[in-house]
N, CA, C and O atoms as a Tripos MOL2 file, in Angstrom:
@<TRIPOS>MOLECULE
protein
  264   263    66     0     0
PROTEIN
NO_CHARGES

@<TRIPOS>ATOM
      1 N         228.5880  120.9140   66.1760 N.3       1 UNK1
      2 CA        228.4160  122.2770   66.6070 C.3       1 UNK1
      3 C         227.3610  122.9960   65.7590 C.2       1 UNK1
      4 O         226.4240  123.5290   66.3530 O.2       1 UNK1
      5 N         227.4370  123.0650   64.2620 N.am      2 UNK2
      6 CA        226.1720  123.6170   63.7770 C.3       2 UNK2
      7 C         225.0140  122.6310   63.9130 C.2       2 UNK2
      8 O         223.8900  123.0650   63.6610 O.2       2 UNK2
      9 N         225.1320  121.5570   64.2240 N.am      3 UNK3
     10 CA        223.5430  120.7730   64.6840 C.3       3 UNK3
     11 C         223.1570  121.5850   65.9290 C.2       3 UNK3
     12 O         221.9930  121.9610   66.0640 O.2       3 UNK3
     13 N         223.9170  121.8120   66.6660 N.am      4 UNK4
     14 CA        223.2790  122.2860   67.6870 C.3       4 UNK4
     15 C         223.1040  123.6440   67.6040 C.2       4 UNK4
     16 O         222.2160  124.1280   68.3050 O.2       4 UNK4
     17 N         223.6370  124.2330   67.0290 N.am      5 UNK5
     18 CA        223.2190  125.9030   66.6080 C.3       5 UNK5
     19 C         221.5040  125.7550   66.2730 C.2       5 UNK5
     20 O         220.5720  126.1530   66.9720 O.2       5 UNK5
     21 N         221.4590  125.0180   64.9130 N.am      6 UNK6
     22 CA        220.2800  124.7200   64.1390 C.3       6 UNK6
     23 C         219.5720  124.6060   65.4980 C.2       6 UNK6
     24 O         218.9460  125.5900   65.8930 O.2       6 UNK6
     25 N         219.6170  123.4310   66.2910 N.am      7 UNK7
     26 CA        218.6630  123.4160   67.3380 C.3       7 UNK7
     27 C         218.1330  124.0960   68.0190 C.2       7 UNK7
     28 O         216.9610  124.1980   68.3820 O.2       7 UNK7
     29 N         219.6260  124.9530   68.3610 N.am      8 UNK8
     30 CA        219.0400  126.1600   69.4940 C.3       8 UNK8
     31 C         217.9250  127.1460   68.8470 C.2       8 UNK8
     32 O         217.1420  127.7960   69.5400 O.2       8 UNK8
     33 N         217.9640  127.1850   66.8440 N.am      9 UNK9
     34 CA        217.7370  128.3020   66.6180 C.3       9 UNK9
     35 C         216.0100  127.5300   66.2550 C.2       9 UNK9
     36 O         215.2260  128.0540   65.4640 O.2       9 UNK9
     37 N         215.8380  126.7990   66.6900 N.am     10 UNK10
     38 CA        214.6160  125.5980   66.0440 C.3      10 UNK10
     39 C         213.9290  126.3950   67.1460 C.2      10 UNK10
     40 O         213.0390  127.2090   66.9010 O.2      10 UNK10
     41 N         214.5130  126.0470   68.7270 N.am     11 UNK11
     42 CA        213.5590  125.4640   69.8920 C.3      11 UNK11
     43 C         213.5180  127.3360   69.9200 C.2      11 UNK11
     44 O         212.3540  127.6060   70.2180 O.2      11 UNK11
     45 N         214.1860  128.4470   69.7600 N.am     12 UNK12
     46 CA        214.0640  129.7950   70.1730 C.3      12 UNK12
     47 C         212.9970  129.9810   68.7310 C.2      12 UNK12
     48 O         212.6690  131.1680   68.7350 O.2      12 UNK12
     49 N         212.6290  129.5800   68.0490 N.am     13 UNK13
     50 CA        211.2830  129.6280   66.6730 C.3      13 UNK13
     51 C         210.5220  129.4520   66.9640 C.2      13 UNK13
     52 O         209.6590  130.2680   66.6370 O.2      13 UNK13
     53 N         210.0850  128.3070   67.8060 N.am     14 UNK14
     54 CA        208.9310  127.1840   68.4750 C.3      14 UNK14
     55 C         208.6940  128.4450   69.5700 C.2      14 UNK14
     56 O         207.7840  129.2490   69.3670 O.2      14 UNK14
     57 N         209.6130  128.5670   70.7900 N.am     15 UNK15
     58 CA        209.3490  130.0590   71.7340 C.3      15 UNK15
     59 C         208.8740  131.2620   71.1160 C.2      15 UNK15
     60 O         208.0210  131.9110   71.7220 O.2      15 UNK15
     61 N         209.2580  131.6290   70.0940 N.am     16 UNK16
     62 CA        208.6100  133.0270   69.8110 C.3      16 UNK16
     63 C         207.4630  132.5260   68.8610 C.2      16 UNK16
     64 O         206.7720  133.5280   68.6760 O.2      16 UNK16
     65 N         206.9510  131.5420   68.2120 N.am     17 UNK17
     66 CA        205.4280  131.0230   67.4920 C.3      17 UNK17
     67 C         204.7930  131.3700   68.8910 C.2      17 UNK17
     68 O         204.2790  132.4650   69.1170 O.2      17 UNK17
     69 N         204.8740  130.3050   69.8500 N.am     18 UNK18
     70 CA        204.3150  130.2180   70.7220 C.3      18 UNK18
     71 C         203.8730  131.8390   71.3760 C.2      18 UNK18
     72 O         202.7200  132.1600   71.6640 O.2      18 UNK18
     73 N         204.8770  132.5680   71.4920 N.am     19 UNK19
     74 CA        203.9620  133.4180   72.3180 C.3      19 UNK19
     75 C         203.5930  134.4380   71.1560 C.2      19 UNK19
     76 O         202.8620  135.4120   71.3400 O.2      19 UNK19
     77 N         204.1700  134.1150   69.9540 N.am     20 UNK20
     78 CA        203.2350  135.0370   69.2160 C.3      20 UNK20
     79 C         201.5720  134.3640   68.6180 C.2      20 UNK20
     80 O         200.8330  134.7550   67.7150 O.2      20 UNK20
     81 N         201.4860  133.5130   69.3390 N.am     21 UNK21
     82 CA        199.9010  132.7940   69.0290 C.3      21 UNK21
     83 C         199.2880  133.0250   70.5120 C.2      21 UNK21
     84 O         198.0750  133.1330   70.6920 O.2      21 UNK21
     85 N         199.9500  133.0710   71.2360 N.am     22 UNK22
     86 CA        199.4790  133.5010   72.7110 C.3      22 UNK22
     87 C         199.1180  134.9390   72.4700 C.2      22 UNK22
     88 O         197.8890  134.9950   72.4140 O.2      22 UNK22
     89 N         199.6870  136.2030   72.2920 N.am     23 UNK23
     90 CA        199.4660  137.0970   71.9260 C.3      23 UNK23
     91 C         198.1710  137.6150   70.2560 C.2      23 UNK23
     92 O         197.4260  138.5900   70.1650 O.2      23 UNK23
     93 N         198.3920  136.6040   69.3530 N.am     24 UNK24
     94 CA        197.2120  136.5250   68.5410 C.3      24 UNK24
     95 C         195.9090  136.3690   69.2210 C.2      24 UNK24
     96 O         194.9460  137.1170   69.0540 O.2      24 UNK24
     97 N         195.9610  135.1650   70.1330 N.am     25 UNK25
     98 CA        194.7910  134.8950   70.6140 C.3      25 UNK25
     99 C         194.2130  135.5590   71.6700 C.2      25 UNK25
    100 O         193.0290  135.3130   71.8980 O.2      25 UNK25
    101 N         194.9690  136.5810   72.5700 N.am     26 UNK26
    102 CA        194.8940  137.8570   73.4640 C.3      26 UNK26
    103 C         194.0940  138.7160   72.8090 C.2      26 UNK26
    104 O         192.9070  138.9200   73.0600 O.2      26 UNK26
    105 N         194.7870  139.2540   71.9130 N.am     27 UNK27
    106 CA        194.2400  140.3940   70.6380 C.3      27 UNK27
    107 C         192.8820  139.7770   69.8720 C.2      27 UNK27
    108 O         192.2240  140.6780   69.3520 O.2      27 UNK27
    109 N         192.5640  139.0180   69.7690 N.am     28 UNK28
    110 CA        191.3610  138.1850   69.2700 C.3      28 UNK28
    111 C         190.5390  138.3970   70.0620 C.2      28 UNK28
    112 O         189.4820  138.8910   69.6720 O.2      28 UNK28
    113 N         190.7700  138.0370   71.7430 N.am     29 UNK29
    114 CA        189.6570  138.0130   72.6760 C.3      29 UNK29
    115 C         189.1960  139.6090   73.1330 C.2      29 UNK29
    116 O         188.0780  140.1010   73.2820 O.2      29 UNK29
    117 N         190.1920  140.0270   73.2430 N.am     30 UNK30
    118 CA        189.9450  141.9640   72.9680 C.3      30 UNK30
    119 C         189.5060  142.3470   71.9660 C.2      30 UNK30
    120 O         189.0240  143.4340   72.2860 O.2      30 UNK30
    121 N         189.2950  142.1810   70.7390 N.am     31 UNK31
    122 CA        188.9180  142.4700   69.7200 C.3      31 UNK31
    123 C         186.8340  142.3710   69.7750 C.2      31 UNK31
    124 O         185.9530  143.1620   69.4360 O.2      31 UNK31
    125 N         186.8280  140.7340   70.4870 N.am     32 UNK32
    126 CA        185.3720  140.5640   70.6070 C.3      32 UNK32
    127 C         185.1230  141.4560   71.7460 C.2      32 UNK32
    128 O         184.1420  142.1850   71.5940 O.2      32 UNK32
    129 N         185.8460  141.5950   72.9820 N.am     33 UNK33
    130 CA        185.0770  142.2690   73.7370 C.3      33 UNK33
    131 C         184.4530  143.8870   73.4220 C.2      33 UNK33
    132 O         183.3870  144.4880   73.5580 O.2      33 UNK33
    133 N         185.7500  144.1390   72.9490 N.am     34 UNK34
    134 CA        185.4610  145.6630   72.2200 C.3      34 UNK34
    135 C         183.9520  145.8940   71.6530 C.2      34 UNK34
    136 O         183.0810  146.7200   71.9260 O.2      34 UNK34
    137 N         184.0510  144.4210   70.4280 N.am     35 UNK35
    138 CA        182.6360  144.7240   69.7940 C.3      35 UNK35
    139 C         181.6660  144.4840   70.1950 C.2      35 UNK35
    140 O         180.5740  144.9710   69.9020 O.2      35 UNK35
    141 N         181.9790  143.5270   71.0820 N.am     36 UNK36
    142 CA        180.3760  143.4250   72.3030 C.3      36 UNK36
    143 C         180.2000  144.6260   72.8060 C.2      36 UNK36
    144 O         179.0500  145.0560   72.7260 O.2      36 UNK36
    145 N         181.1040  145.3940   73.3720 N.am     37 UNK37
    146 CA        180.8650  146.6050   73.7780 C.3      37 UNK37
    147 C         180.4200  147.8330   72.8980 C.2      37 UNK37
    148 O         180.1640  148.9670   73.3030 O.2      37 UNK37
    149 N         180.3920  147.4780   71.9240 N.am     38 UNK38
    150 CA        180.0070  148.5280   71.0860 C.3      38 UNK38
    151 C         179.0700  148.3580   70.3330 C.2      38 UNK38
    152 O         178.5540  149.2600   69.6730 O.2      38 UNK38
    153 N         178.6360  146.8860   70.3310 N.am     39 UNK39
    154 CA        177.0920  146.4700   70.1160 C.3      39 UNK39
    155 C         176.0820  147.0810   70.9400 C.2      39 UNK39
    156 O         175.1580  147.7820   70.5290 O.2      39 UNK39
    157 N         176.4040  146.6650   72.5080 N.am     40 UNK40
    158 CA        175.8520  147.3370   73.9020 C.3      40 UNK40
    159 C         175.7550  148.6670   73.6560 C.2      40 UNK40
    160 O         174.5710  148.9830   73.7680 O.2      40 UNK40
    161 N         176.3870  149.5340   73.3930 N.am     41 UNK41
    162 CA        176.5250  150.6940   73.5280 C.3      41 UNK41
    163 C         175.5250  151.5090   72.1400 C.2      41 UNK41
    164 O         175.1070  152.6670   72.1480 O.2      41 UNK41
    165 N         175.3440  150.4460   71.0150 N.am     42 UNK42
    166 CA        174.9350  150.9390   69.8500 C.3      42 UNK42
    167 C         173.3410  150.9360   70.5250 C.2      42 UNK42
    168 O         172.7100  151.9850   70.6490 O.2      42 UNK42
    169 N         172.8730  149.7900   70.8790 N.am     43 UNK43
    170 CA        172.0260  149.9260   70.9160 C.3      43 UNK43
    171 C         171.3630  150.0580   72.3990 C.2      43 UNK43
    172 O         170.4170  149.4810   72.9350 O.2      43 UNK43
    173 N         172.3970  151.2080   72.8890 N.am     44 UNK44
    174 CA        171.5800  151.9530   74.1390 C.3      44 UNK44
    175 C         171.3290  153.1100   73.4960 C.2      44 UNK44
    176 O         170.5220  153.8540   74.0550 O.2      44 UNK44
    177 N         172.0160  153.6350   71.9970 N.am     45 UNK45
    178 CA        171.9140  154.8760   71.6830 C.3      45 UNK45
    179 C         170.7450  154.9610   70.6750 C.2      45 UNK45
    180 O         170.2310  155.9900   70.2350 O.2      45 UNK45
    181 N         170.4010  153.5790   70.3750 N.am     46 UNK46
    182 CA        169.2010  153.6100   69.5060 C.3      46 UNK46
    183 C         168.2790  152.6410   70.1720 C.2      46 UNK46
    184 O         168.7150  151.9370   71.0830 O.2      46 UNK46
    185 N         167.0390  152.5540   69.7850 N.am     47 UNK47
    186 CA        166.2110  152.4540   70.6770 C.3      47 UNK47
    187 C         165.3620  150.5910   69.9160 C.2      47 UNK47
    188 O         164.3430  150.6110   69.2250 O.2      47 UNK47
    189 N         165.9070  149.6120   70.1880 N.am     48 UNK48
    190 CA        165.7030  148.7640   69.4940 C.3      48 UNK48
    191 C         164.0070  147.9910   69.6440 C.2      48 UNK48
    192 O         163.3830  147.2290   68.9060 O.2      48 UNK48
    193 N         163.7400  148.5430   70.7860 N.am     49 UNK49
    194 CA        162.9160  147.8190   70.7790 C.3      49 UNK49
    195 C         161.3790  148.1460   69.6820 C.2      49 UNK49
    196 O         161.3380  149.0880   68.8900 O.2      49 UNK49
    197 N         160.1830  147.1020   69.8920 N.am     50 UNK50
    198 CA        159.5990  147.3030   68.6740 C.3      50 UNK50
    199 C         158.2960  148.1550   69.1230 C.2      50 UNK50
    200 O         157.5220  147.8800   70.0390 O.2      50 UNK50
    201 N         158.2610  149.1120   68.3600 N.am     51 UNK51
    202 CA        157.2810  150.3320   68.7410 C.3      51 UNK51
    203 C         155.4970  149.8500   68.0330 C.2      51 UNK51
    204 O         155.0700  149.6110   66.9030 O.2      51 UNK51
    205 N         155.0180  149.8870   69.1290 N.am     52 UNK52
    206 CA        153.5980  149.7570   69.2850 C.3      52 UNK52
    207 C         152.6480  150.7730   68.5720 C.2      52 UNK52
    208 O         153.0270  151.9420   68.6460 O.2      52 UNK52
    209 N         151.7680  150.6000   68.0600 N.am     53 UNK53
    210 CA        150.9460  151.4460   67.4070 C.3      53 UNK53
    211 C         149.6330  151.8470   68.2700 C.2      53 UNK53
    212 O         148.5810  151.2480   68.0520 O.2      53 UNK53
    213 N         149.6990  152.7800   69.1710 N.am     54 UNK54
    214 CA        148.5370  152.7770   70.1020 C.3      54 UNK54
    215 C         147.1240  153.3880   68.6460 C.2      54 UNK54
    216 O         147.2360  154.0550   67.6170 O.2      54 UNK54
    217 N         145.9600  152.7150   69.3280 N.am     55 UNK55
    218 CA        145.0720  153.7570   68.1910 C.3      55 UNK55
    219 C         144.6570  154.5600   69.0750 C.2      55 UNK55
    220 O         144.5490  154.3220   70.2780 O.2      55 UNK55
    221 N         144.2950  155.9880   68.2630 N.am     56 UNK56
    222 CA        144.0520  157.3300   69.1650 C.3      56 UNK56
    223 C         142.8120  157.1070   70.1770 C.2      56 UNK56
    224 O         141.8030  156.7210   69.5870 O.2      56 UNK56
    225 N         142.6800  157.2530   71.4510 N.am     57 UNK57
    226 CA        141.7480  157.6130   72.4420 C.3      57 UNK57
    227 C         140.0520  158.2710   71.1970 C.2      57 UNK57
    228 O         140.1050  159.2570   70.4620 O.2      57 UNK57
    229 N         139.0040  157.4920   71.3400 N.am     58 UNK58
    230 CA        138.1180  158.5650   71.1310 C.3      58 UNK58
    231 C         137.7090  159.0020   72.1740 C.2      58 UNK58
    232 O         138.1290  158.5790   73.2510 O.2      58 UNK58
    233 N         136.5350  160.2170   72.0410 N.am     59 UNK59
    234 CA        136.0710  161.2070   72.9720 C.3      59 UNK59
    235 C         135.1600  160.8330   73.1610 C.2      59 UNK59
    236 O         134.6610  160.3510   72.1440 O.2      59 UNK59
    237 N         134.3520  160.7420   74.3050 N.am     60 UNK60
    238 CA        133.0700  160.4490   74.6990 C.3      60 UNK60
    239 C         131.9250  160.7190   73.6710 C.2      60 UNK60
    240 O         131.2720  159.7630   73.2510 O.2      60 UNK60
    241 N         131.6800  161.9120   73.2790 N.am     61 UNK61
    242 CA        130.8450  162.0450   71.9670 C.3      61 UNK61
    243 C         131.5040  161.1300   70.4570 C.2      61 UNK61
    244 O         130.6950  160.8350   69.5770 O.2      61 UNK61
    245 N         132.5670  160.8590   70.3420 N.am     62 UNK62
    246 CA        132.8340  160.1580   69.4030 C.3      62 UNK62
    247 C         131.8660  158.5770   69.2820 C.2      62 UNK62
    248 O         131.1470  157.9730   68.4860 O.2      62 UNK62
    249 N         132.5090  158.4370   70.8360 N.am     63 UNK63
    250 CA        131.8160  156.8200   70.5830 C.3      63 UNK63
    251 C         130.1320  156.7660   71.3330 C.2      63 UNK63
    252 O         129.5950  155.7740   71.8260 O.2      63 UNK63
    253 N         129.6730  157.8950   71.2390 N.am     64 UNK64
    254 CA        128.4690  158.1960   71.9290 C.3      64 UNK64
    255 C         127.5950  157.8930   70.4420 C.2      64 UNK64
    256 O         126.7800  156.9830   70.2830 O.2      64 UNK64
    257 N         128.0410  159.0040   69.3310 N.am     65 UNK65
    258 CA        127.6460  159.2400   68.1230 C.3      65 UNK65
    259 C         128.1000  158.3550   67.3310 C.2      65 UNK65
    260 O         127.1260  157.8590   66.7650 O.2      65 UNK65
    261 N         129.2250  157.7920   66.9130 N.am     66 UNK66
    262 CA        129.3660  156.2730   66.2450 C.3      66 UNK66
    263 C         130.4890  156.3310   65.8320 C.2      66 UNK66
    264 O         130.9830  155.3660   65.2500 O.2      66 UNK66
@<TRIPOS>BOND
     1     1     2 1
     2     2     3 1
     3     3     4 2
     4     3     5 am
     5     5     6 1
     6     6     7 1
     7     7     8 2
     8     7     9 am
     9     9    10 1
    10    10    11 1
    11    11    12 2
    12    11    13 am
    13    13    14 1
    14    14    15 1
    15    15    16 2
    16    15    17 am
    17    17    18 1
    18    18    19 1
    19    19    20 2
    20    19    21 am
    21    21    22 1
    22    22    23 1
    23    23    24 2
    24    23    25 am
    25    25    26 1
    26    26    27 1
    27    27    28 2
    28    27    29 am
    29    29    30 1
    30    30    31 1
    31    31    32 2
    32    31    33 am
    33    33    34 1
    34    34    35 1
    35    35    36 2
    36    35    37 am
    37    37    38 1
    38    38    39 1
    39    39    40 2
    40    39    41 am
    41    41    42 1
    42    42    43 1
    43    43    44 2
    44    43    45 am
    45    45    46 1
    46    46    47 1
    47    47    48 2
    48    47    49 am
    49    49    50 1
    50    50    51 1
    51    51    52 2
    52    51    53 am
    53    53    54 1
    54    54    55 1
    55    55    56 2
    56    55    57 am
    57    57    58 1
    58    58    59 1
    59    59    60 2
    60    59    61 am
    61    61    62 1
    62    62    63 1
    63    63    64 2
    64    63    65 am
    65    65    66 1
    66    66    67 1
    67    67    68 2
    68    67    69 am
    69    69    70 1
    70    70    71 1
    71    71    72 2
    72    71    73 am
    73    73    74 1
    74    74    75 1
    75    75    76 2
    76    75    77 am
    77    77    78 1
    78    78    79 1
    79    79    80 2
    80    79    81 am
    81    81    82 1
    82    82    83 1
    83    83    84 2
    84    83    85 am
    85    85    86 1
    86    86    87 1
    87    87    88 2
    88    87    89 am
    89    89    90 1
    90    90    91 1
    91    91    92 2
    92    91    93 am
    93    93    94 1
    94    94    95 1
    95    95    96 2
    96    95    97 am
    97    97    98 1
    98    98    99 1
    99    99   100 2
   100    99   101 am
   101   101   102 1
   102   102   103 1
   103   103   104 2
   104   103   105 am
   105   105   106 1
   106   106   107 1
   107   107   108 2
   108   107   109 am
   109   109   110 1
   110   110   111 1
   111   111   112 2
   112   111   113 am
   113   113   114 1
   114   114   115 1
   115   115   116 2
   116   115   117 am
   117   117   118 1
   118   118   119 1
   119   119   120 2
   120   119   121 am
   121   121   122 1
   122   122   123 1
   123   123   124 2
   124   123   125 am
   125   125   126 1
   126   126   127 1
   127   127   128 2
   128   127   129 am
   129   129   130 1
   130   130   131 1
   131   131   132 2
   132   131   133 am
   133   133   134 1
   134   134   135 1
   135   135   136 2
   136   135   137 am
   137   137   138 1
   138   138   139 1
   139   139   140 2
   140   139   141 am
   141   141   142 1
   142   142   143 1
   143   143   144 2
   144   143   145 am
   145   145   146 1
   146   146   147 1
   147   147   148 2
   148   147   149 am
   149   149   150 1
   150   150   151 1
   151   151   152 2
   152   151   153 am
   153   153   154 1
   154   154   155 1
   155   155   156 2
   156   155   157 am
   157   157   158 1
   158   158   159 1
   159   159   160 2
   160   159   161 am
   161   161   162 1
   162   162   163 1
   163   163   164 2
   164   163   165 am
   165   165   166 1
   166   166   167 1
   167   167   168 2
   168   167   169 am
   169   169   170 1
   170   170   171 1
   171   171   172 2
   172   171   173 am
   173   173   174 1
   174   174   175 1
   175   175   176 2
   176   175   177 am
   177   177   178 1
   178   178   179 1
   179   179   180 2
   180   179   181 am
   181   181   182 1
   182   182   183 1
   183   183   184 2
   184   183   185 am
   185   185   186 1
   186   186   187 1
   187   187   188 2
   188   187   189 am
   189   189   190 1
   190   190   191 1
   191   191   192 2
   192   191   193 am
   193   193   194 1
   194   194   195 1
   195   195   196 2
   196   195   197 am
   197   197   198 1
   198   198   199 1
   199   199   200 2
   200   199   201 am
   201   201   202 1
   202   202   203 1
   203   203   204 2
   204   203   205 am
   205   205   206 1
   206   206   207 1
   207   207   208 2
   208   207   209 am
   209   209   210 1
   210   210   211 1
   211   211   212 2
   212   211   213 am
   213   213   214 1
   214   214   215 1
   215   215   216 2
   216   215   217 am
   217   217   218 1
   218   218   219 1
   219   219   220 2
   220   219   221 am
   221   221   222 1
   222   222   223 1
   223   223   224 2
   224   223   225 am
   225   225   226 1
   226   226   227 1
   227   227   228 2
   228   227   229 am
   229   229   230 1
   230   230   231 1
   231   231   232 2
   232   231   233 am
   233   233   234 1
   234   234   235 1
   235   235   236 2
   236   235   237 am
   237   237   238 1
   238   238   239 1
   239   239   240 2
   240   239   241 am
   241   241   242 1
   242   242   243 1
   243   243   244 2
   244   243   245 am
   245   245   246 1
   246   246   247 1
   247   247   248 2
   248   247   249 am
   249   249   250 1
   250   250   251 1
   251   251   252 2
   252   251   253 am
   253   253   254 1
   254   254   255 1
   255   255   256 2
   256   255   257 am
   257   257   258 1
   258   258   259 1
   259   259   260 2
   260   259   261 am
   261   261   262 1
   262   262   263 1
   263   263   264 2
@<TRIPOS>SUBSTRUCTURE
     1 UNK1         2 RESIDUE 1 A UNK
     2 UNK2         6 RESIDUE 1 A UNK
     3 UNK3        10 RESIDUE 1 A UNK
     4 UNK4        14 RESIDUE 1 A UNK
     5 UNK5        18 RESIDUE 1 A UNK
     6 UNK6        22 RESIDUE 1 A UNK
     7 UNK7        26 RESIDUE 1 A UNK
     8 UNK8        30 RESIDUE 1 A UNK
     9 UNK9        34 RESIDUE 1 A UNK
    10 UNK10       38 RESIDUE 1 A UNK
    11 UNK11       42 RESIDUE 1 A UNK
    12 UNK12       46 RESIDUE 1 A UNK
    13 UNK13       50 RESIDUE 1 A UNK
    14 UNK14       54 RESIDUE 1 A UNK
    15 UNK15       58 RESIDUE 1 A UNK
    16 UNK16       62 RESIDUE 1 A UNK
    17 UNK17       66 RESIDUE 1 A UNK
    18 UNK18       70 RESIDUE 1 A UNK
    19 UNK19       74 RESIDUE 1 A UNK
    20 UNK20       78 RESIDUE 1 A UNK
    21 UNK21       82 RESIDUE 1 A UNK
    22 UNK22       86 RESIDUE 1 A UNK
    23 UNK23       90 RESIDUE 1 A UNK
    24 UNK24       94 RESIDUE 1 A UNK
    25 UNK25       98 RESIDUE 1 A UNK
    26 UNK26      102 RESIDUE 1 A UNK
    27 UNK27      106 RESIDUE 1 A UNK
    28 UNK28      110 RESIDUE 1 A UNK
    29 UNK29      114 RESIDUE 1 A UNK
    30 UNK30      118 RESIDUE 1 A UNK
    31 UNK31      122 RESIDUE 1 A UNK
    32 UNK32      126 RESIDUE 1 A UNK
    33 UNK33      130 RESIDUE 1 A UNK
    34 UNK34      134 RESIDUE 1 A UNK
    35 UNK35      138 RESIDUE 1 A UNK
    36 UNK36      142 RESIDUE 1 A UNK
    37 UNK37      146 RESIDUE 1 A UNK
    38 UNK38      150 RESIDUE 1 A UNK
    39 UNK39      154 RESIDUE 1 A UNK
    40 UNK40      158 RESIDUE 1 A UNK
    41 UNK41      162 RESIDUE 1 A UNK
    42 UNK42      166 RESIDUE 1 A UNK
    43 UNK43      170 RESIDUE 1 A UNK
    44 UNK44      174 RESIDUE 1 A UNK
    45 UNK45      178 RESIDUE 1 A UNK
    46 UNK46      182 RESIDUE 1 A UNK
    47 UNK47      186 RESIDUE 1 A UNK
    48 UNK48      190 RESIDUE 1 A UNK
    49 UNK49      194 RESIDUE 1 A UNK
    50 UNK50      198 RESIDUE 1 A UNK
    51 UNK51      202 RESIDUE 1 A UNK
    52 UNK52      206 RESIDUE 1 A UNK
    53 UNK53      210 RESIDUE 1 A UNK
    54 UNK54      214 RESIDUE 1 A UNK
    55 UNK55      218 RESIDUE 1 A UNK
    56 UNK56      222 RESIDUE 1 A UNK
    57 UNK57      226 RESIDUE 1 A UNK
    58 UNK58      230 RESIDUE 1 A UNK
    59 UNK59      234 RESIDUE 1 A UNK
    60 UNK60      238 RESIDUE 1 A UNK
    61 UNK61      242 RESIDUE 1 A UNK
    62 UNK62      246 RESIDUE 1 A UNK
    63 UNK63      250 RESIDUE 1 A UNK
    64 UNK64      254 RESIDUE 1 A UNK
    65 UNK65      258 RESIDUE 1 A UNK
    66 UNK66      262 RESIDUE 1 A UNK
């Protein structure tokens, strides 16, 4: 009778690991999406891309005269 207590209380240990690693690994995959999303979002609010250096337009007399 306590072997089988022990057992019952083994295989109901093994059931709650289990869905508490099911649930770890839930919370894990939400965790990345979040930060993907907030990567996305960082850099819609800043402007990543790489800024060009135009050189200024001269004026017709500029490049007339030198």
């Amino acid at each position: 009778m306590l072997r089988e207590q022990i057992e019952r209380m083994d295989v109901e240990r093994e059931r709650e690991r289990s869905q508490l690693n099911d649930q770890i690994e839930a919370l894990r995959e939400q965790a990345e999406r979040q930060s993907a999303d907030h990567r996305q979002a960082l850099a819609v609010l800043t402007d990543q891309r790489k800024k060009t250096v135009e050189t200024p337009k001269r004026s017709f007399w500029a490049r007339i005269i030198g």
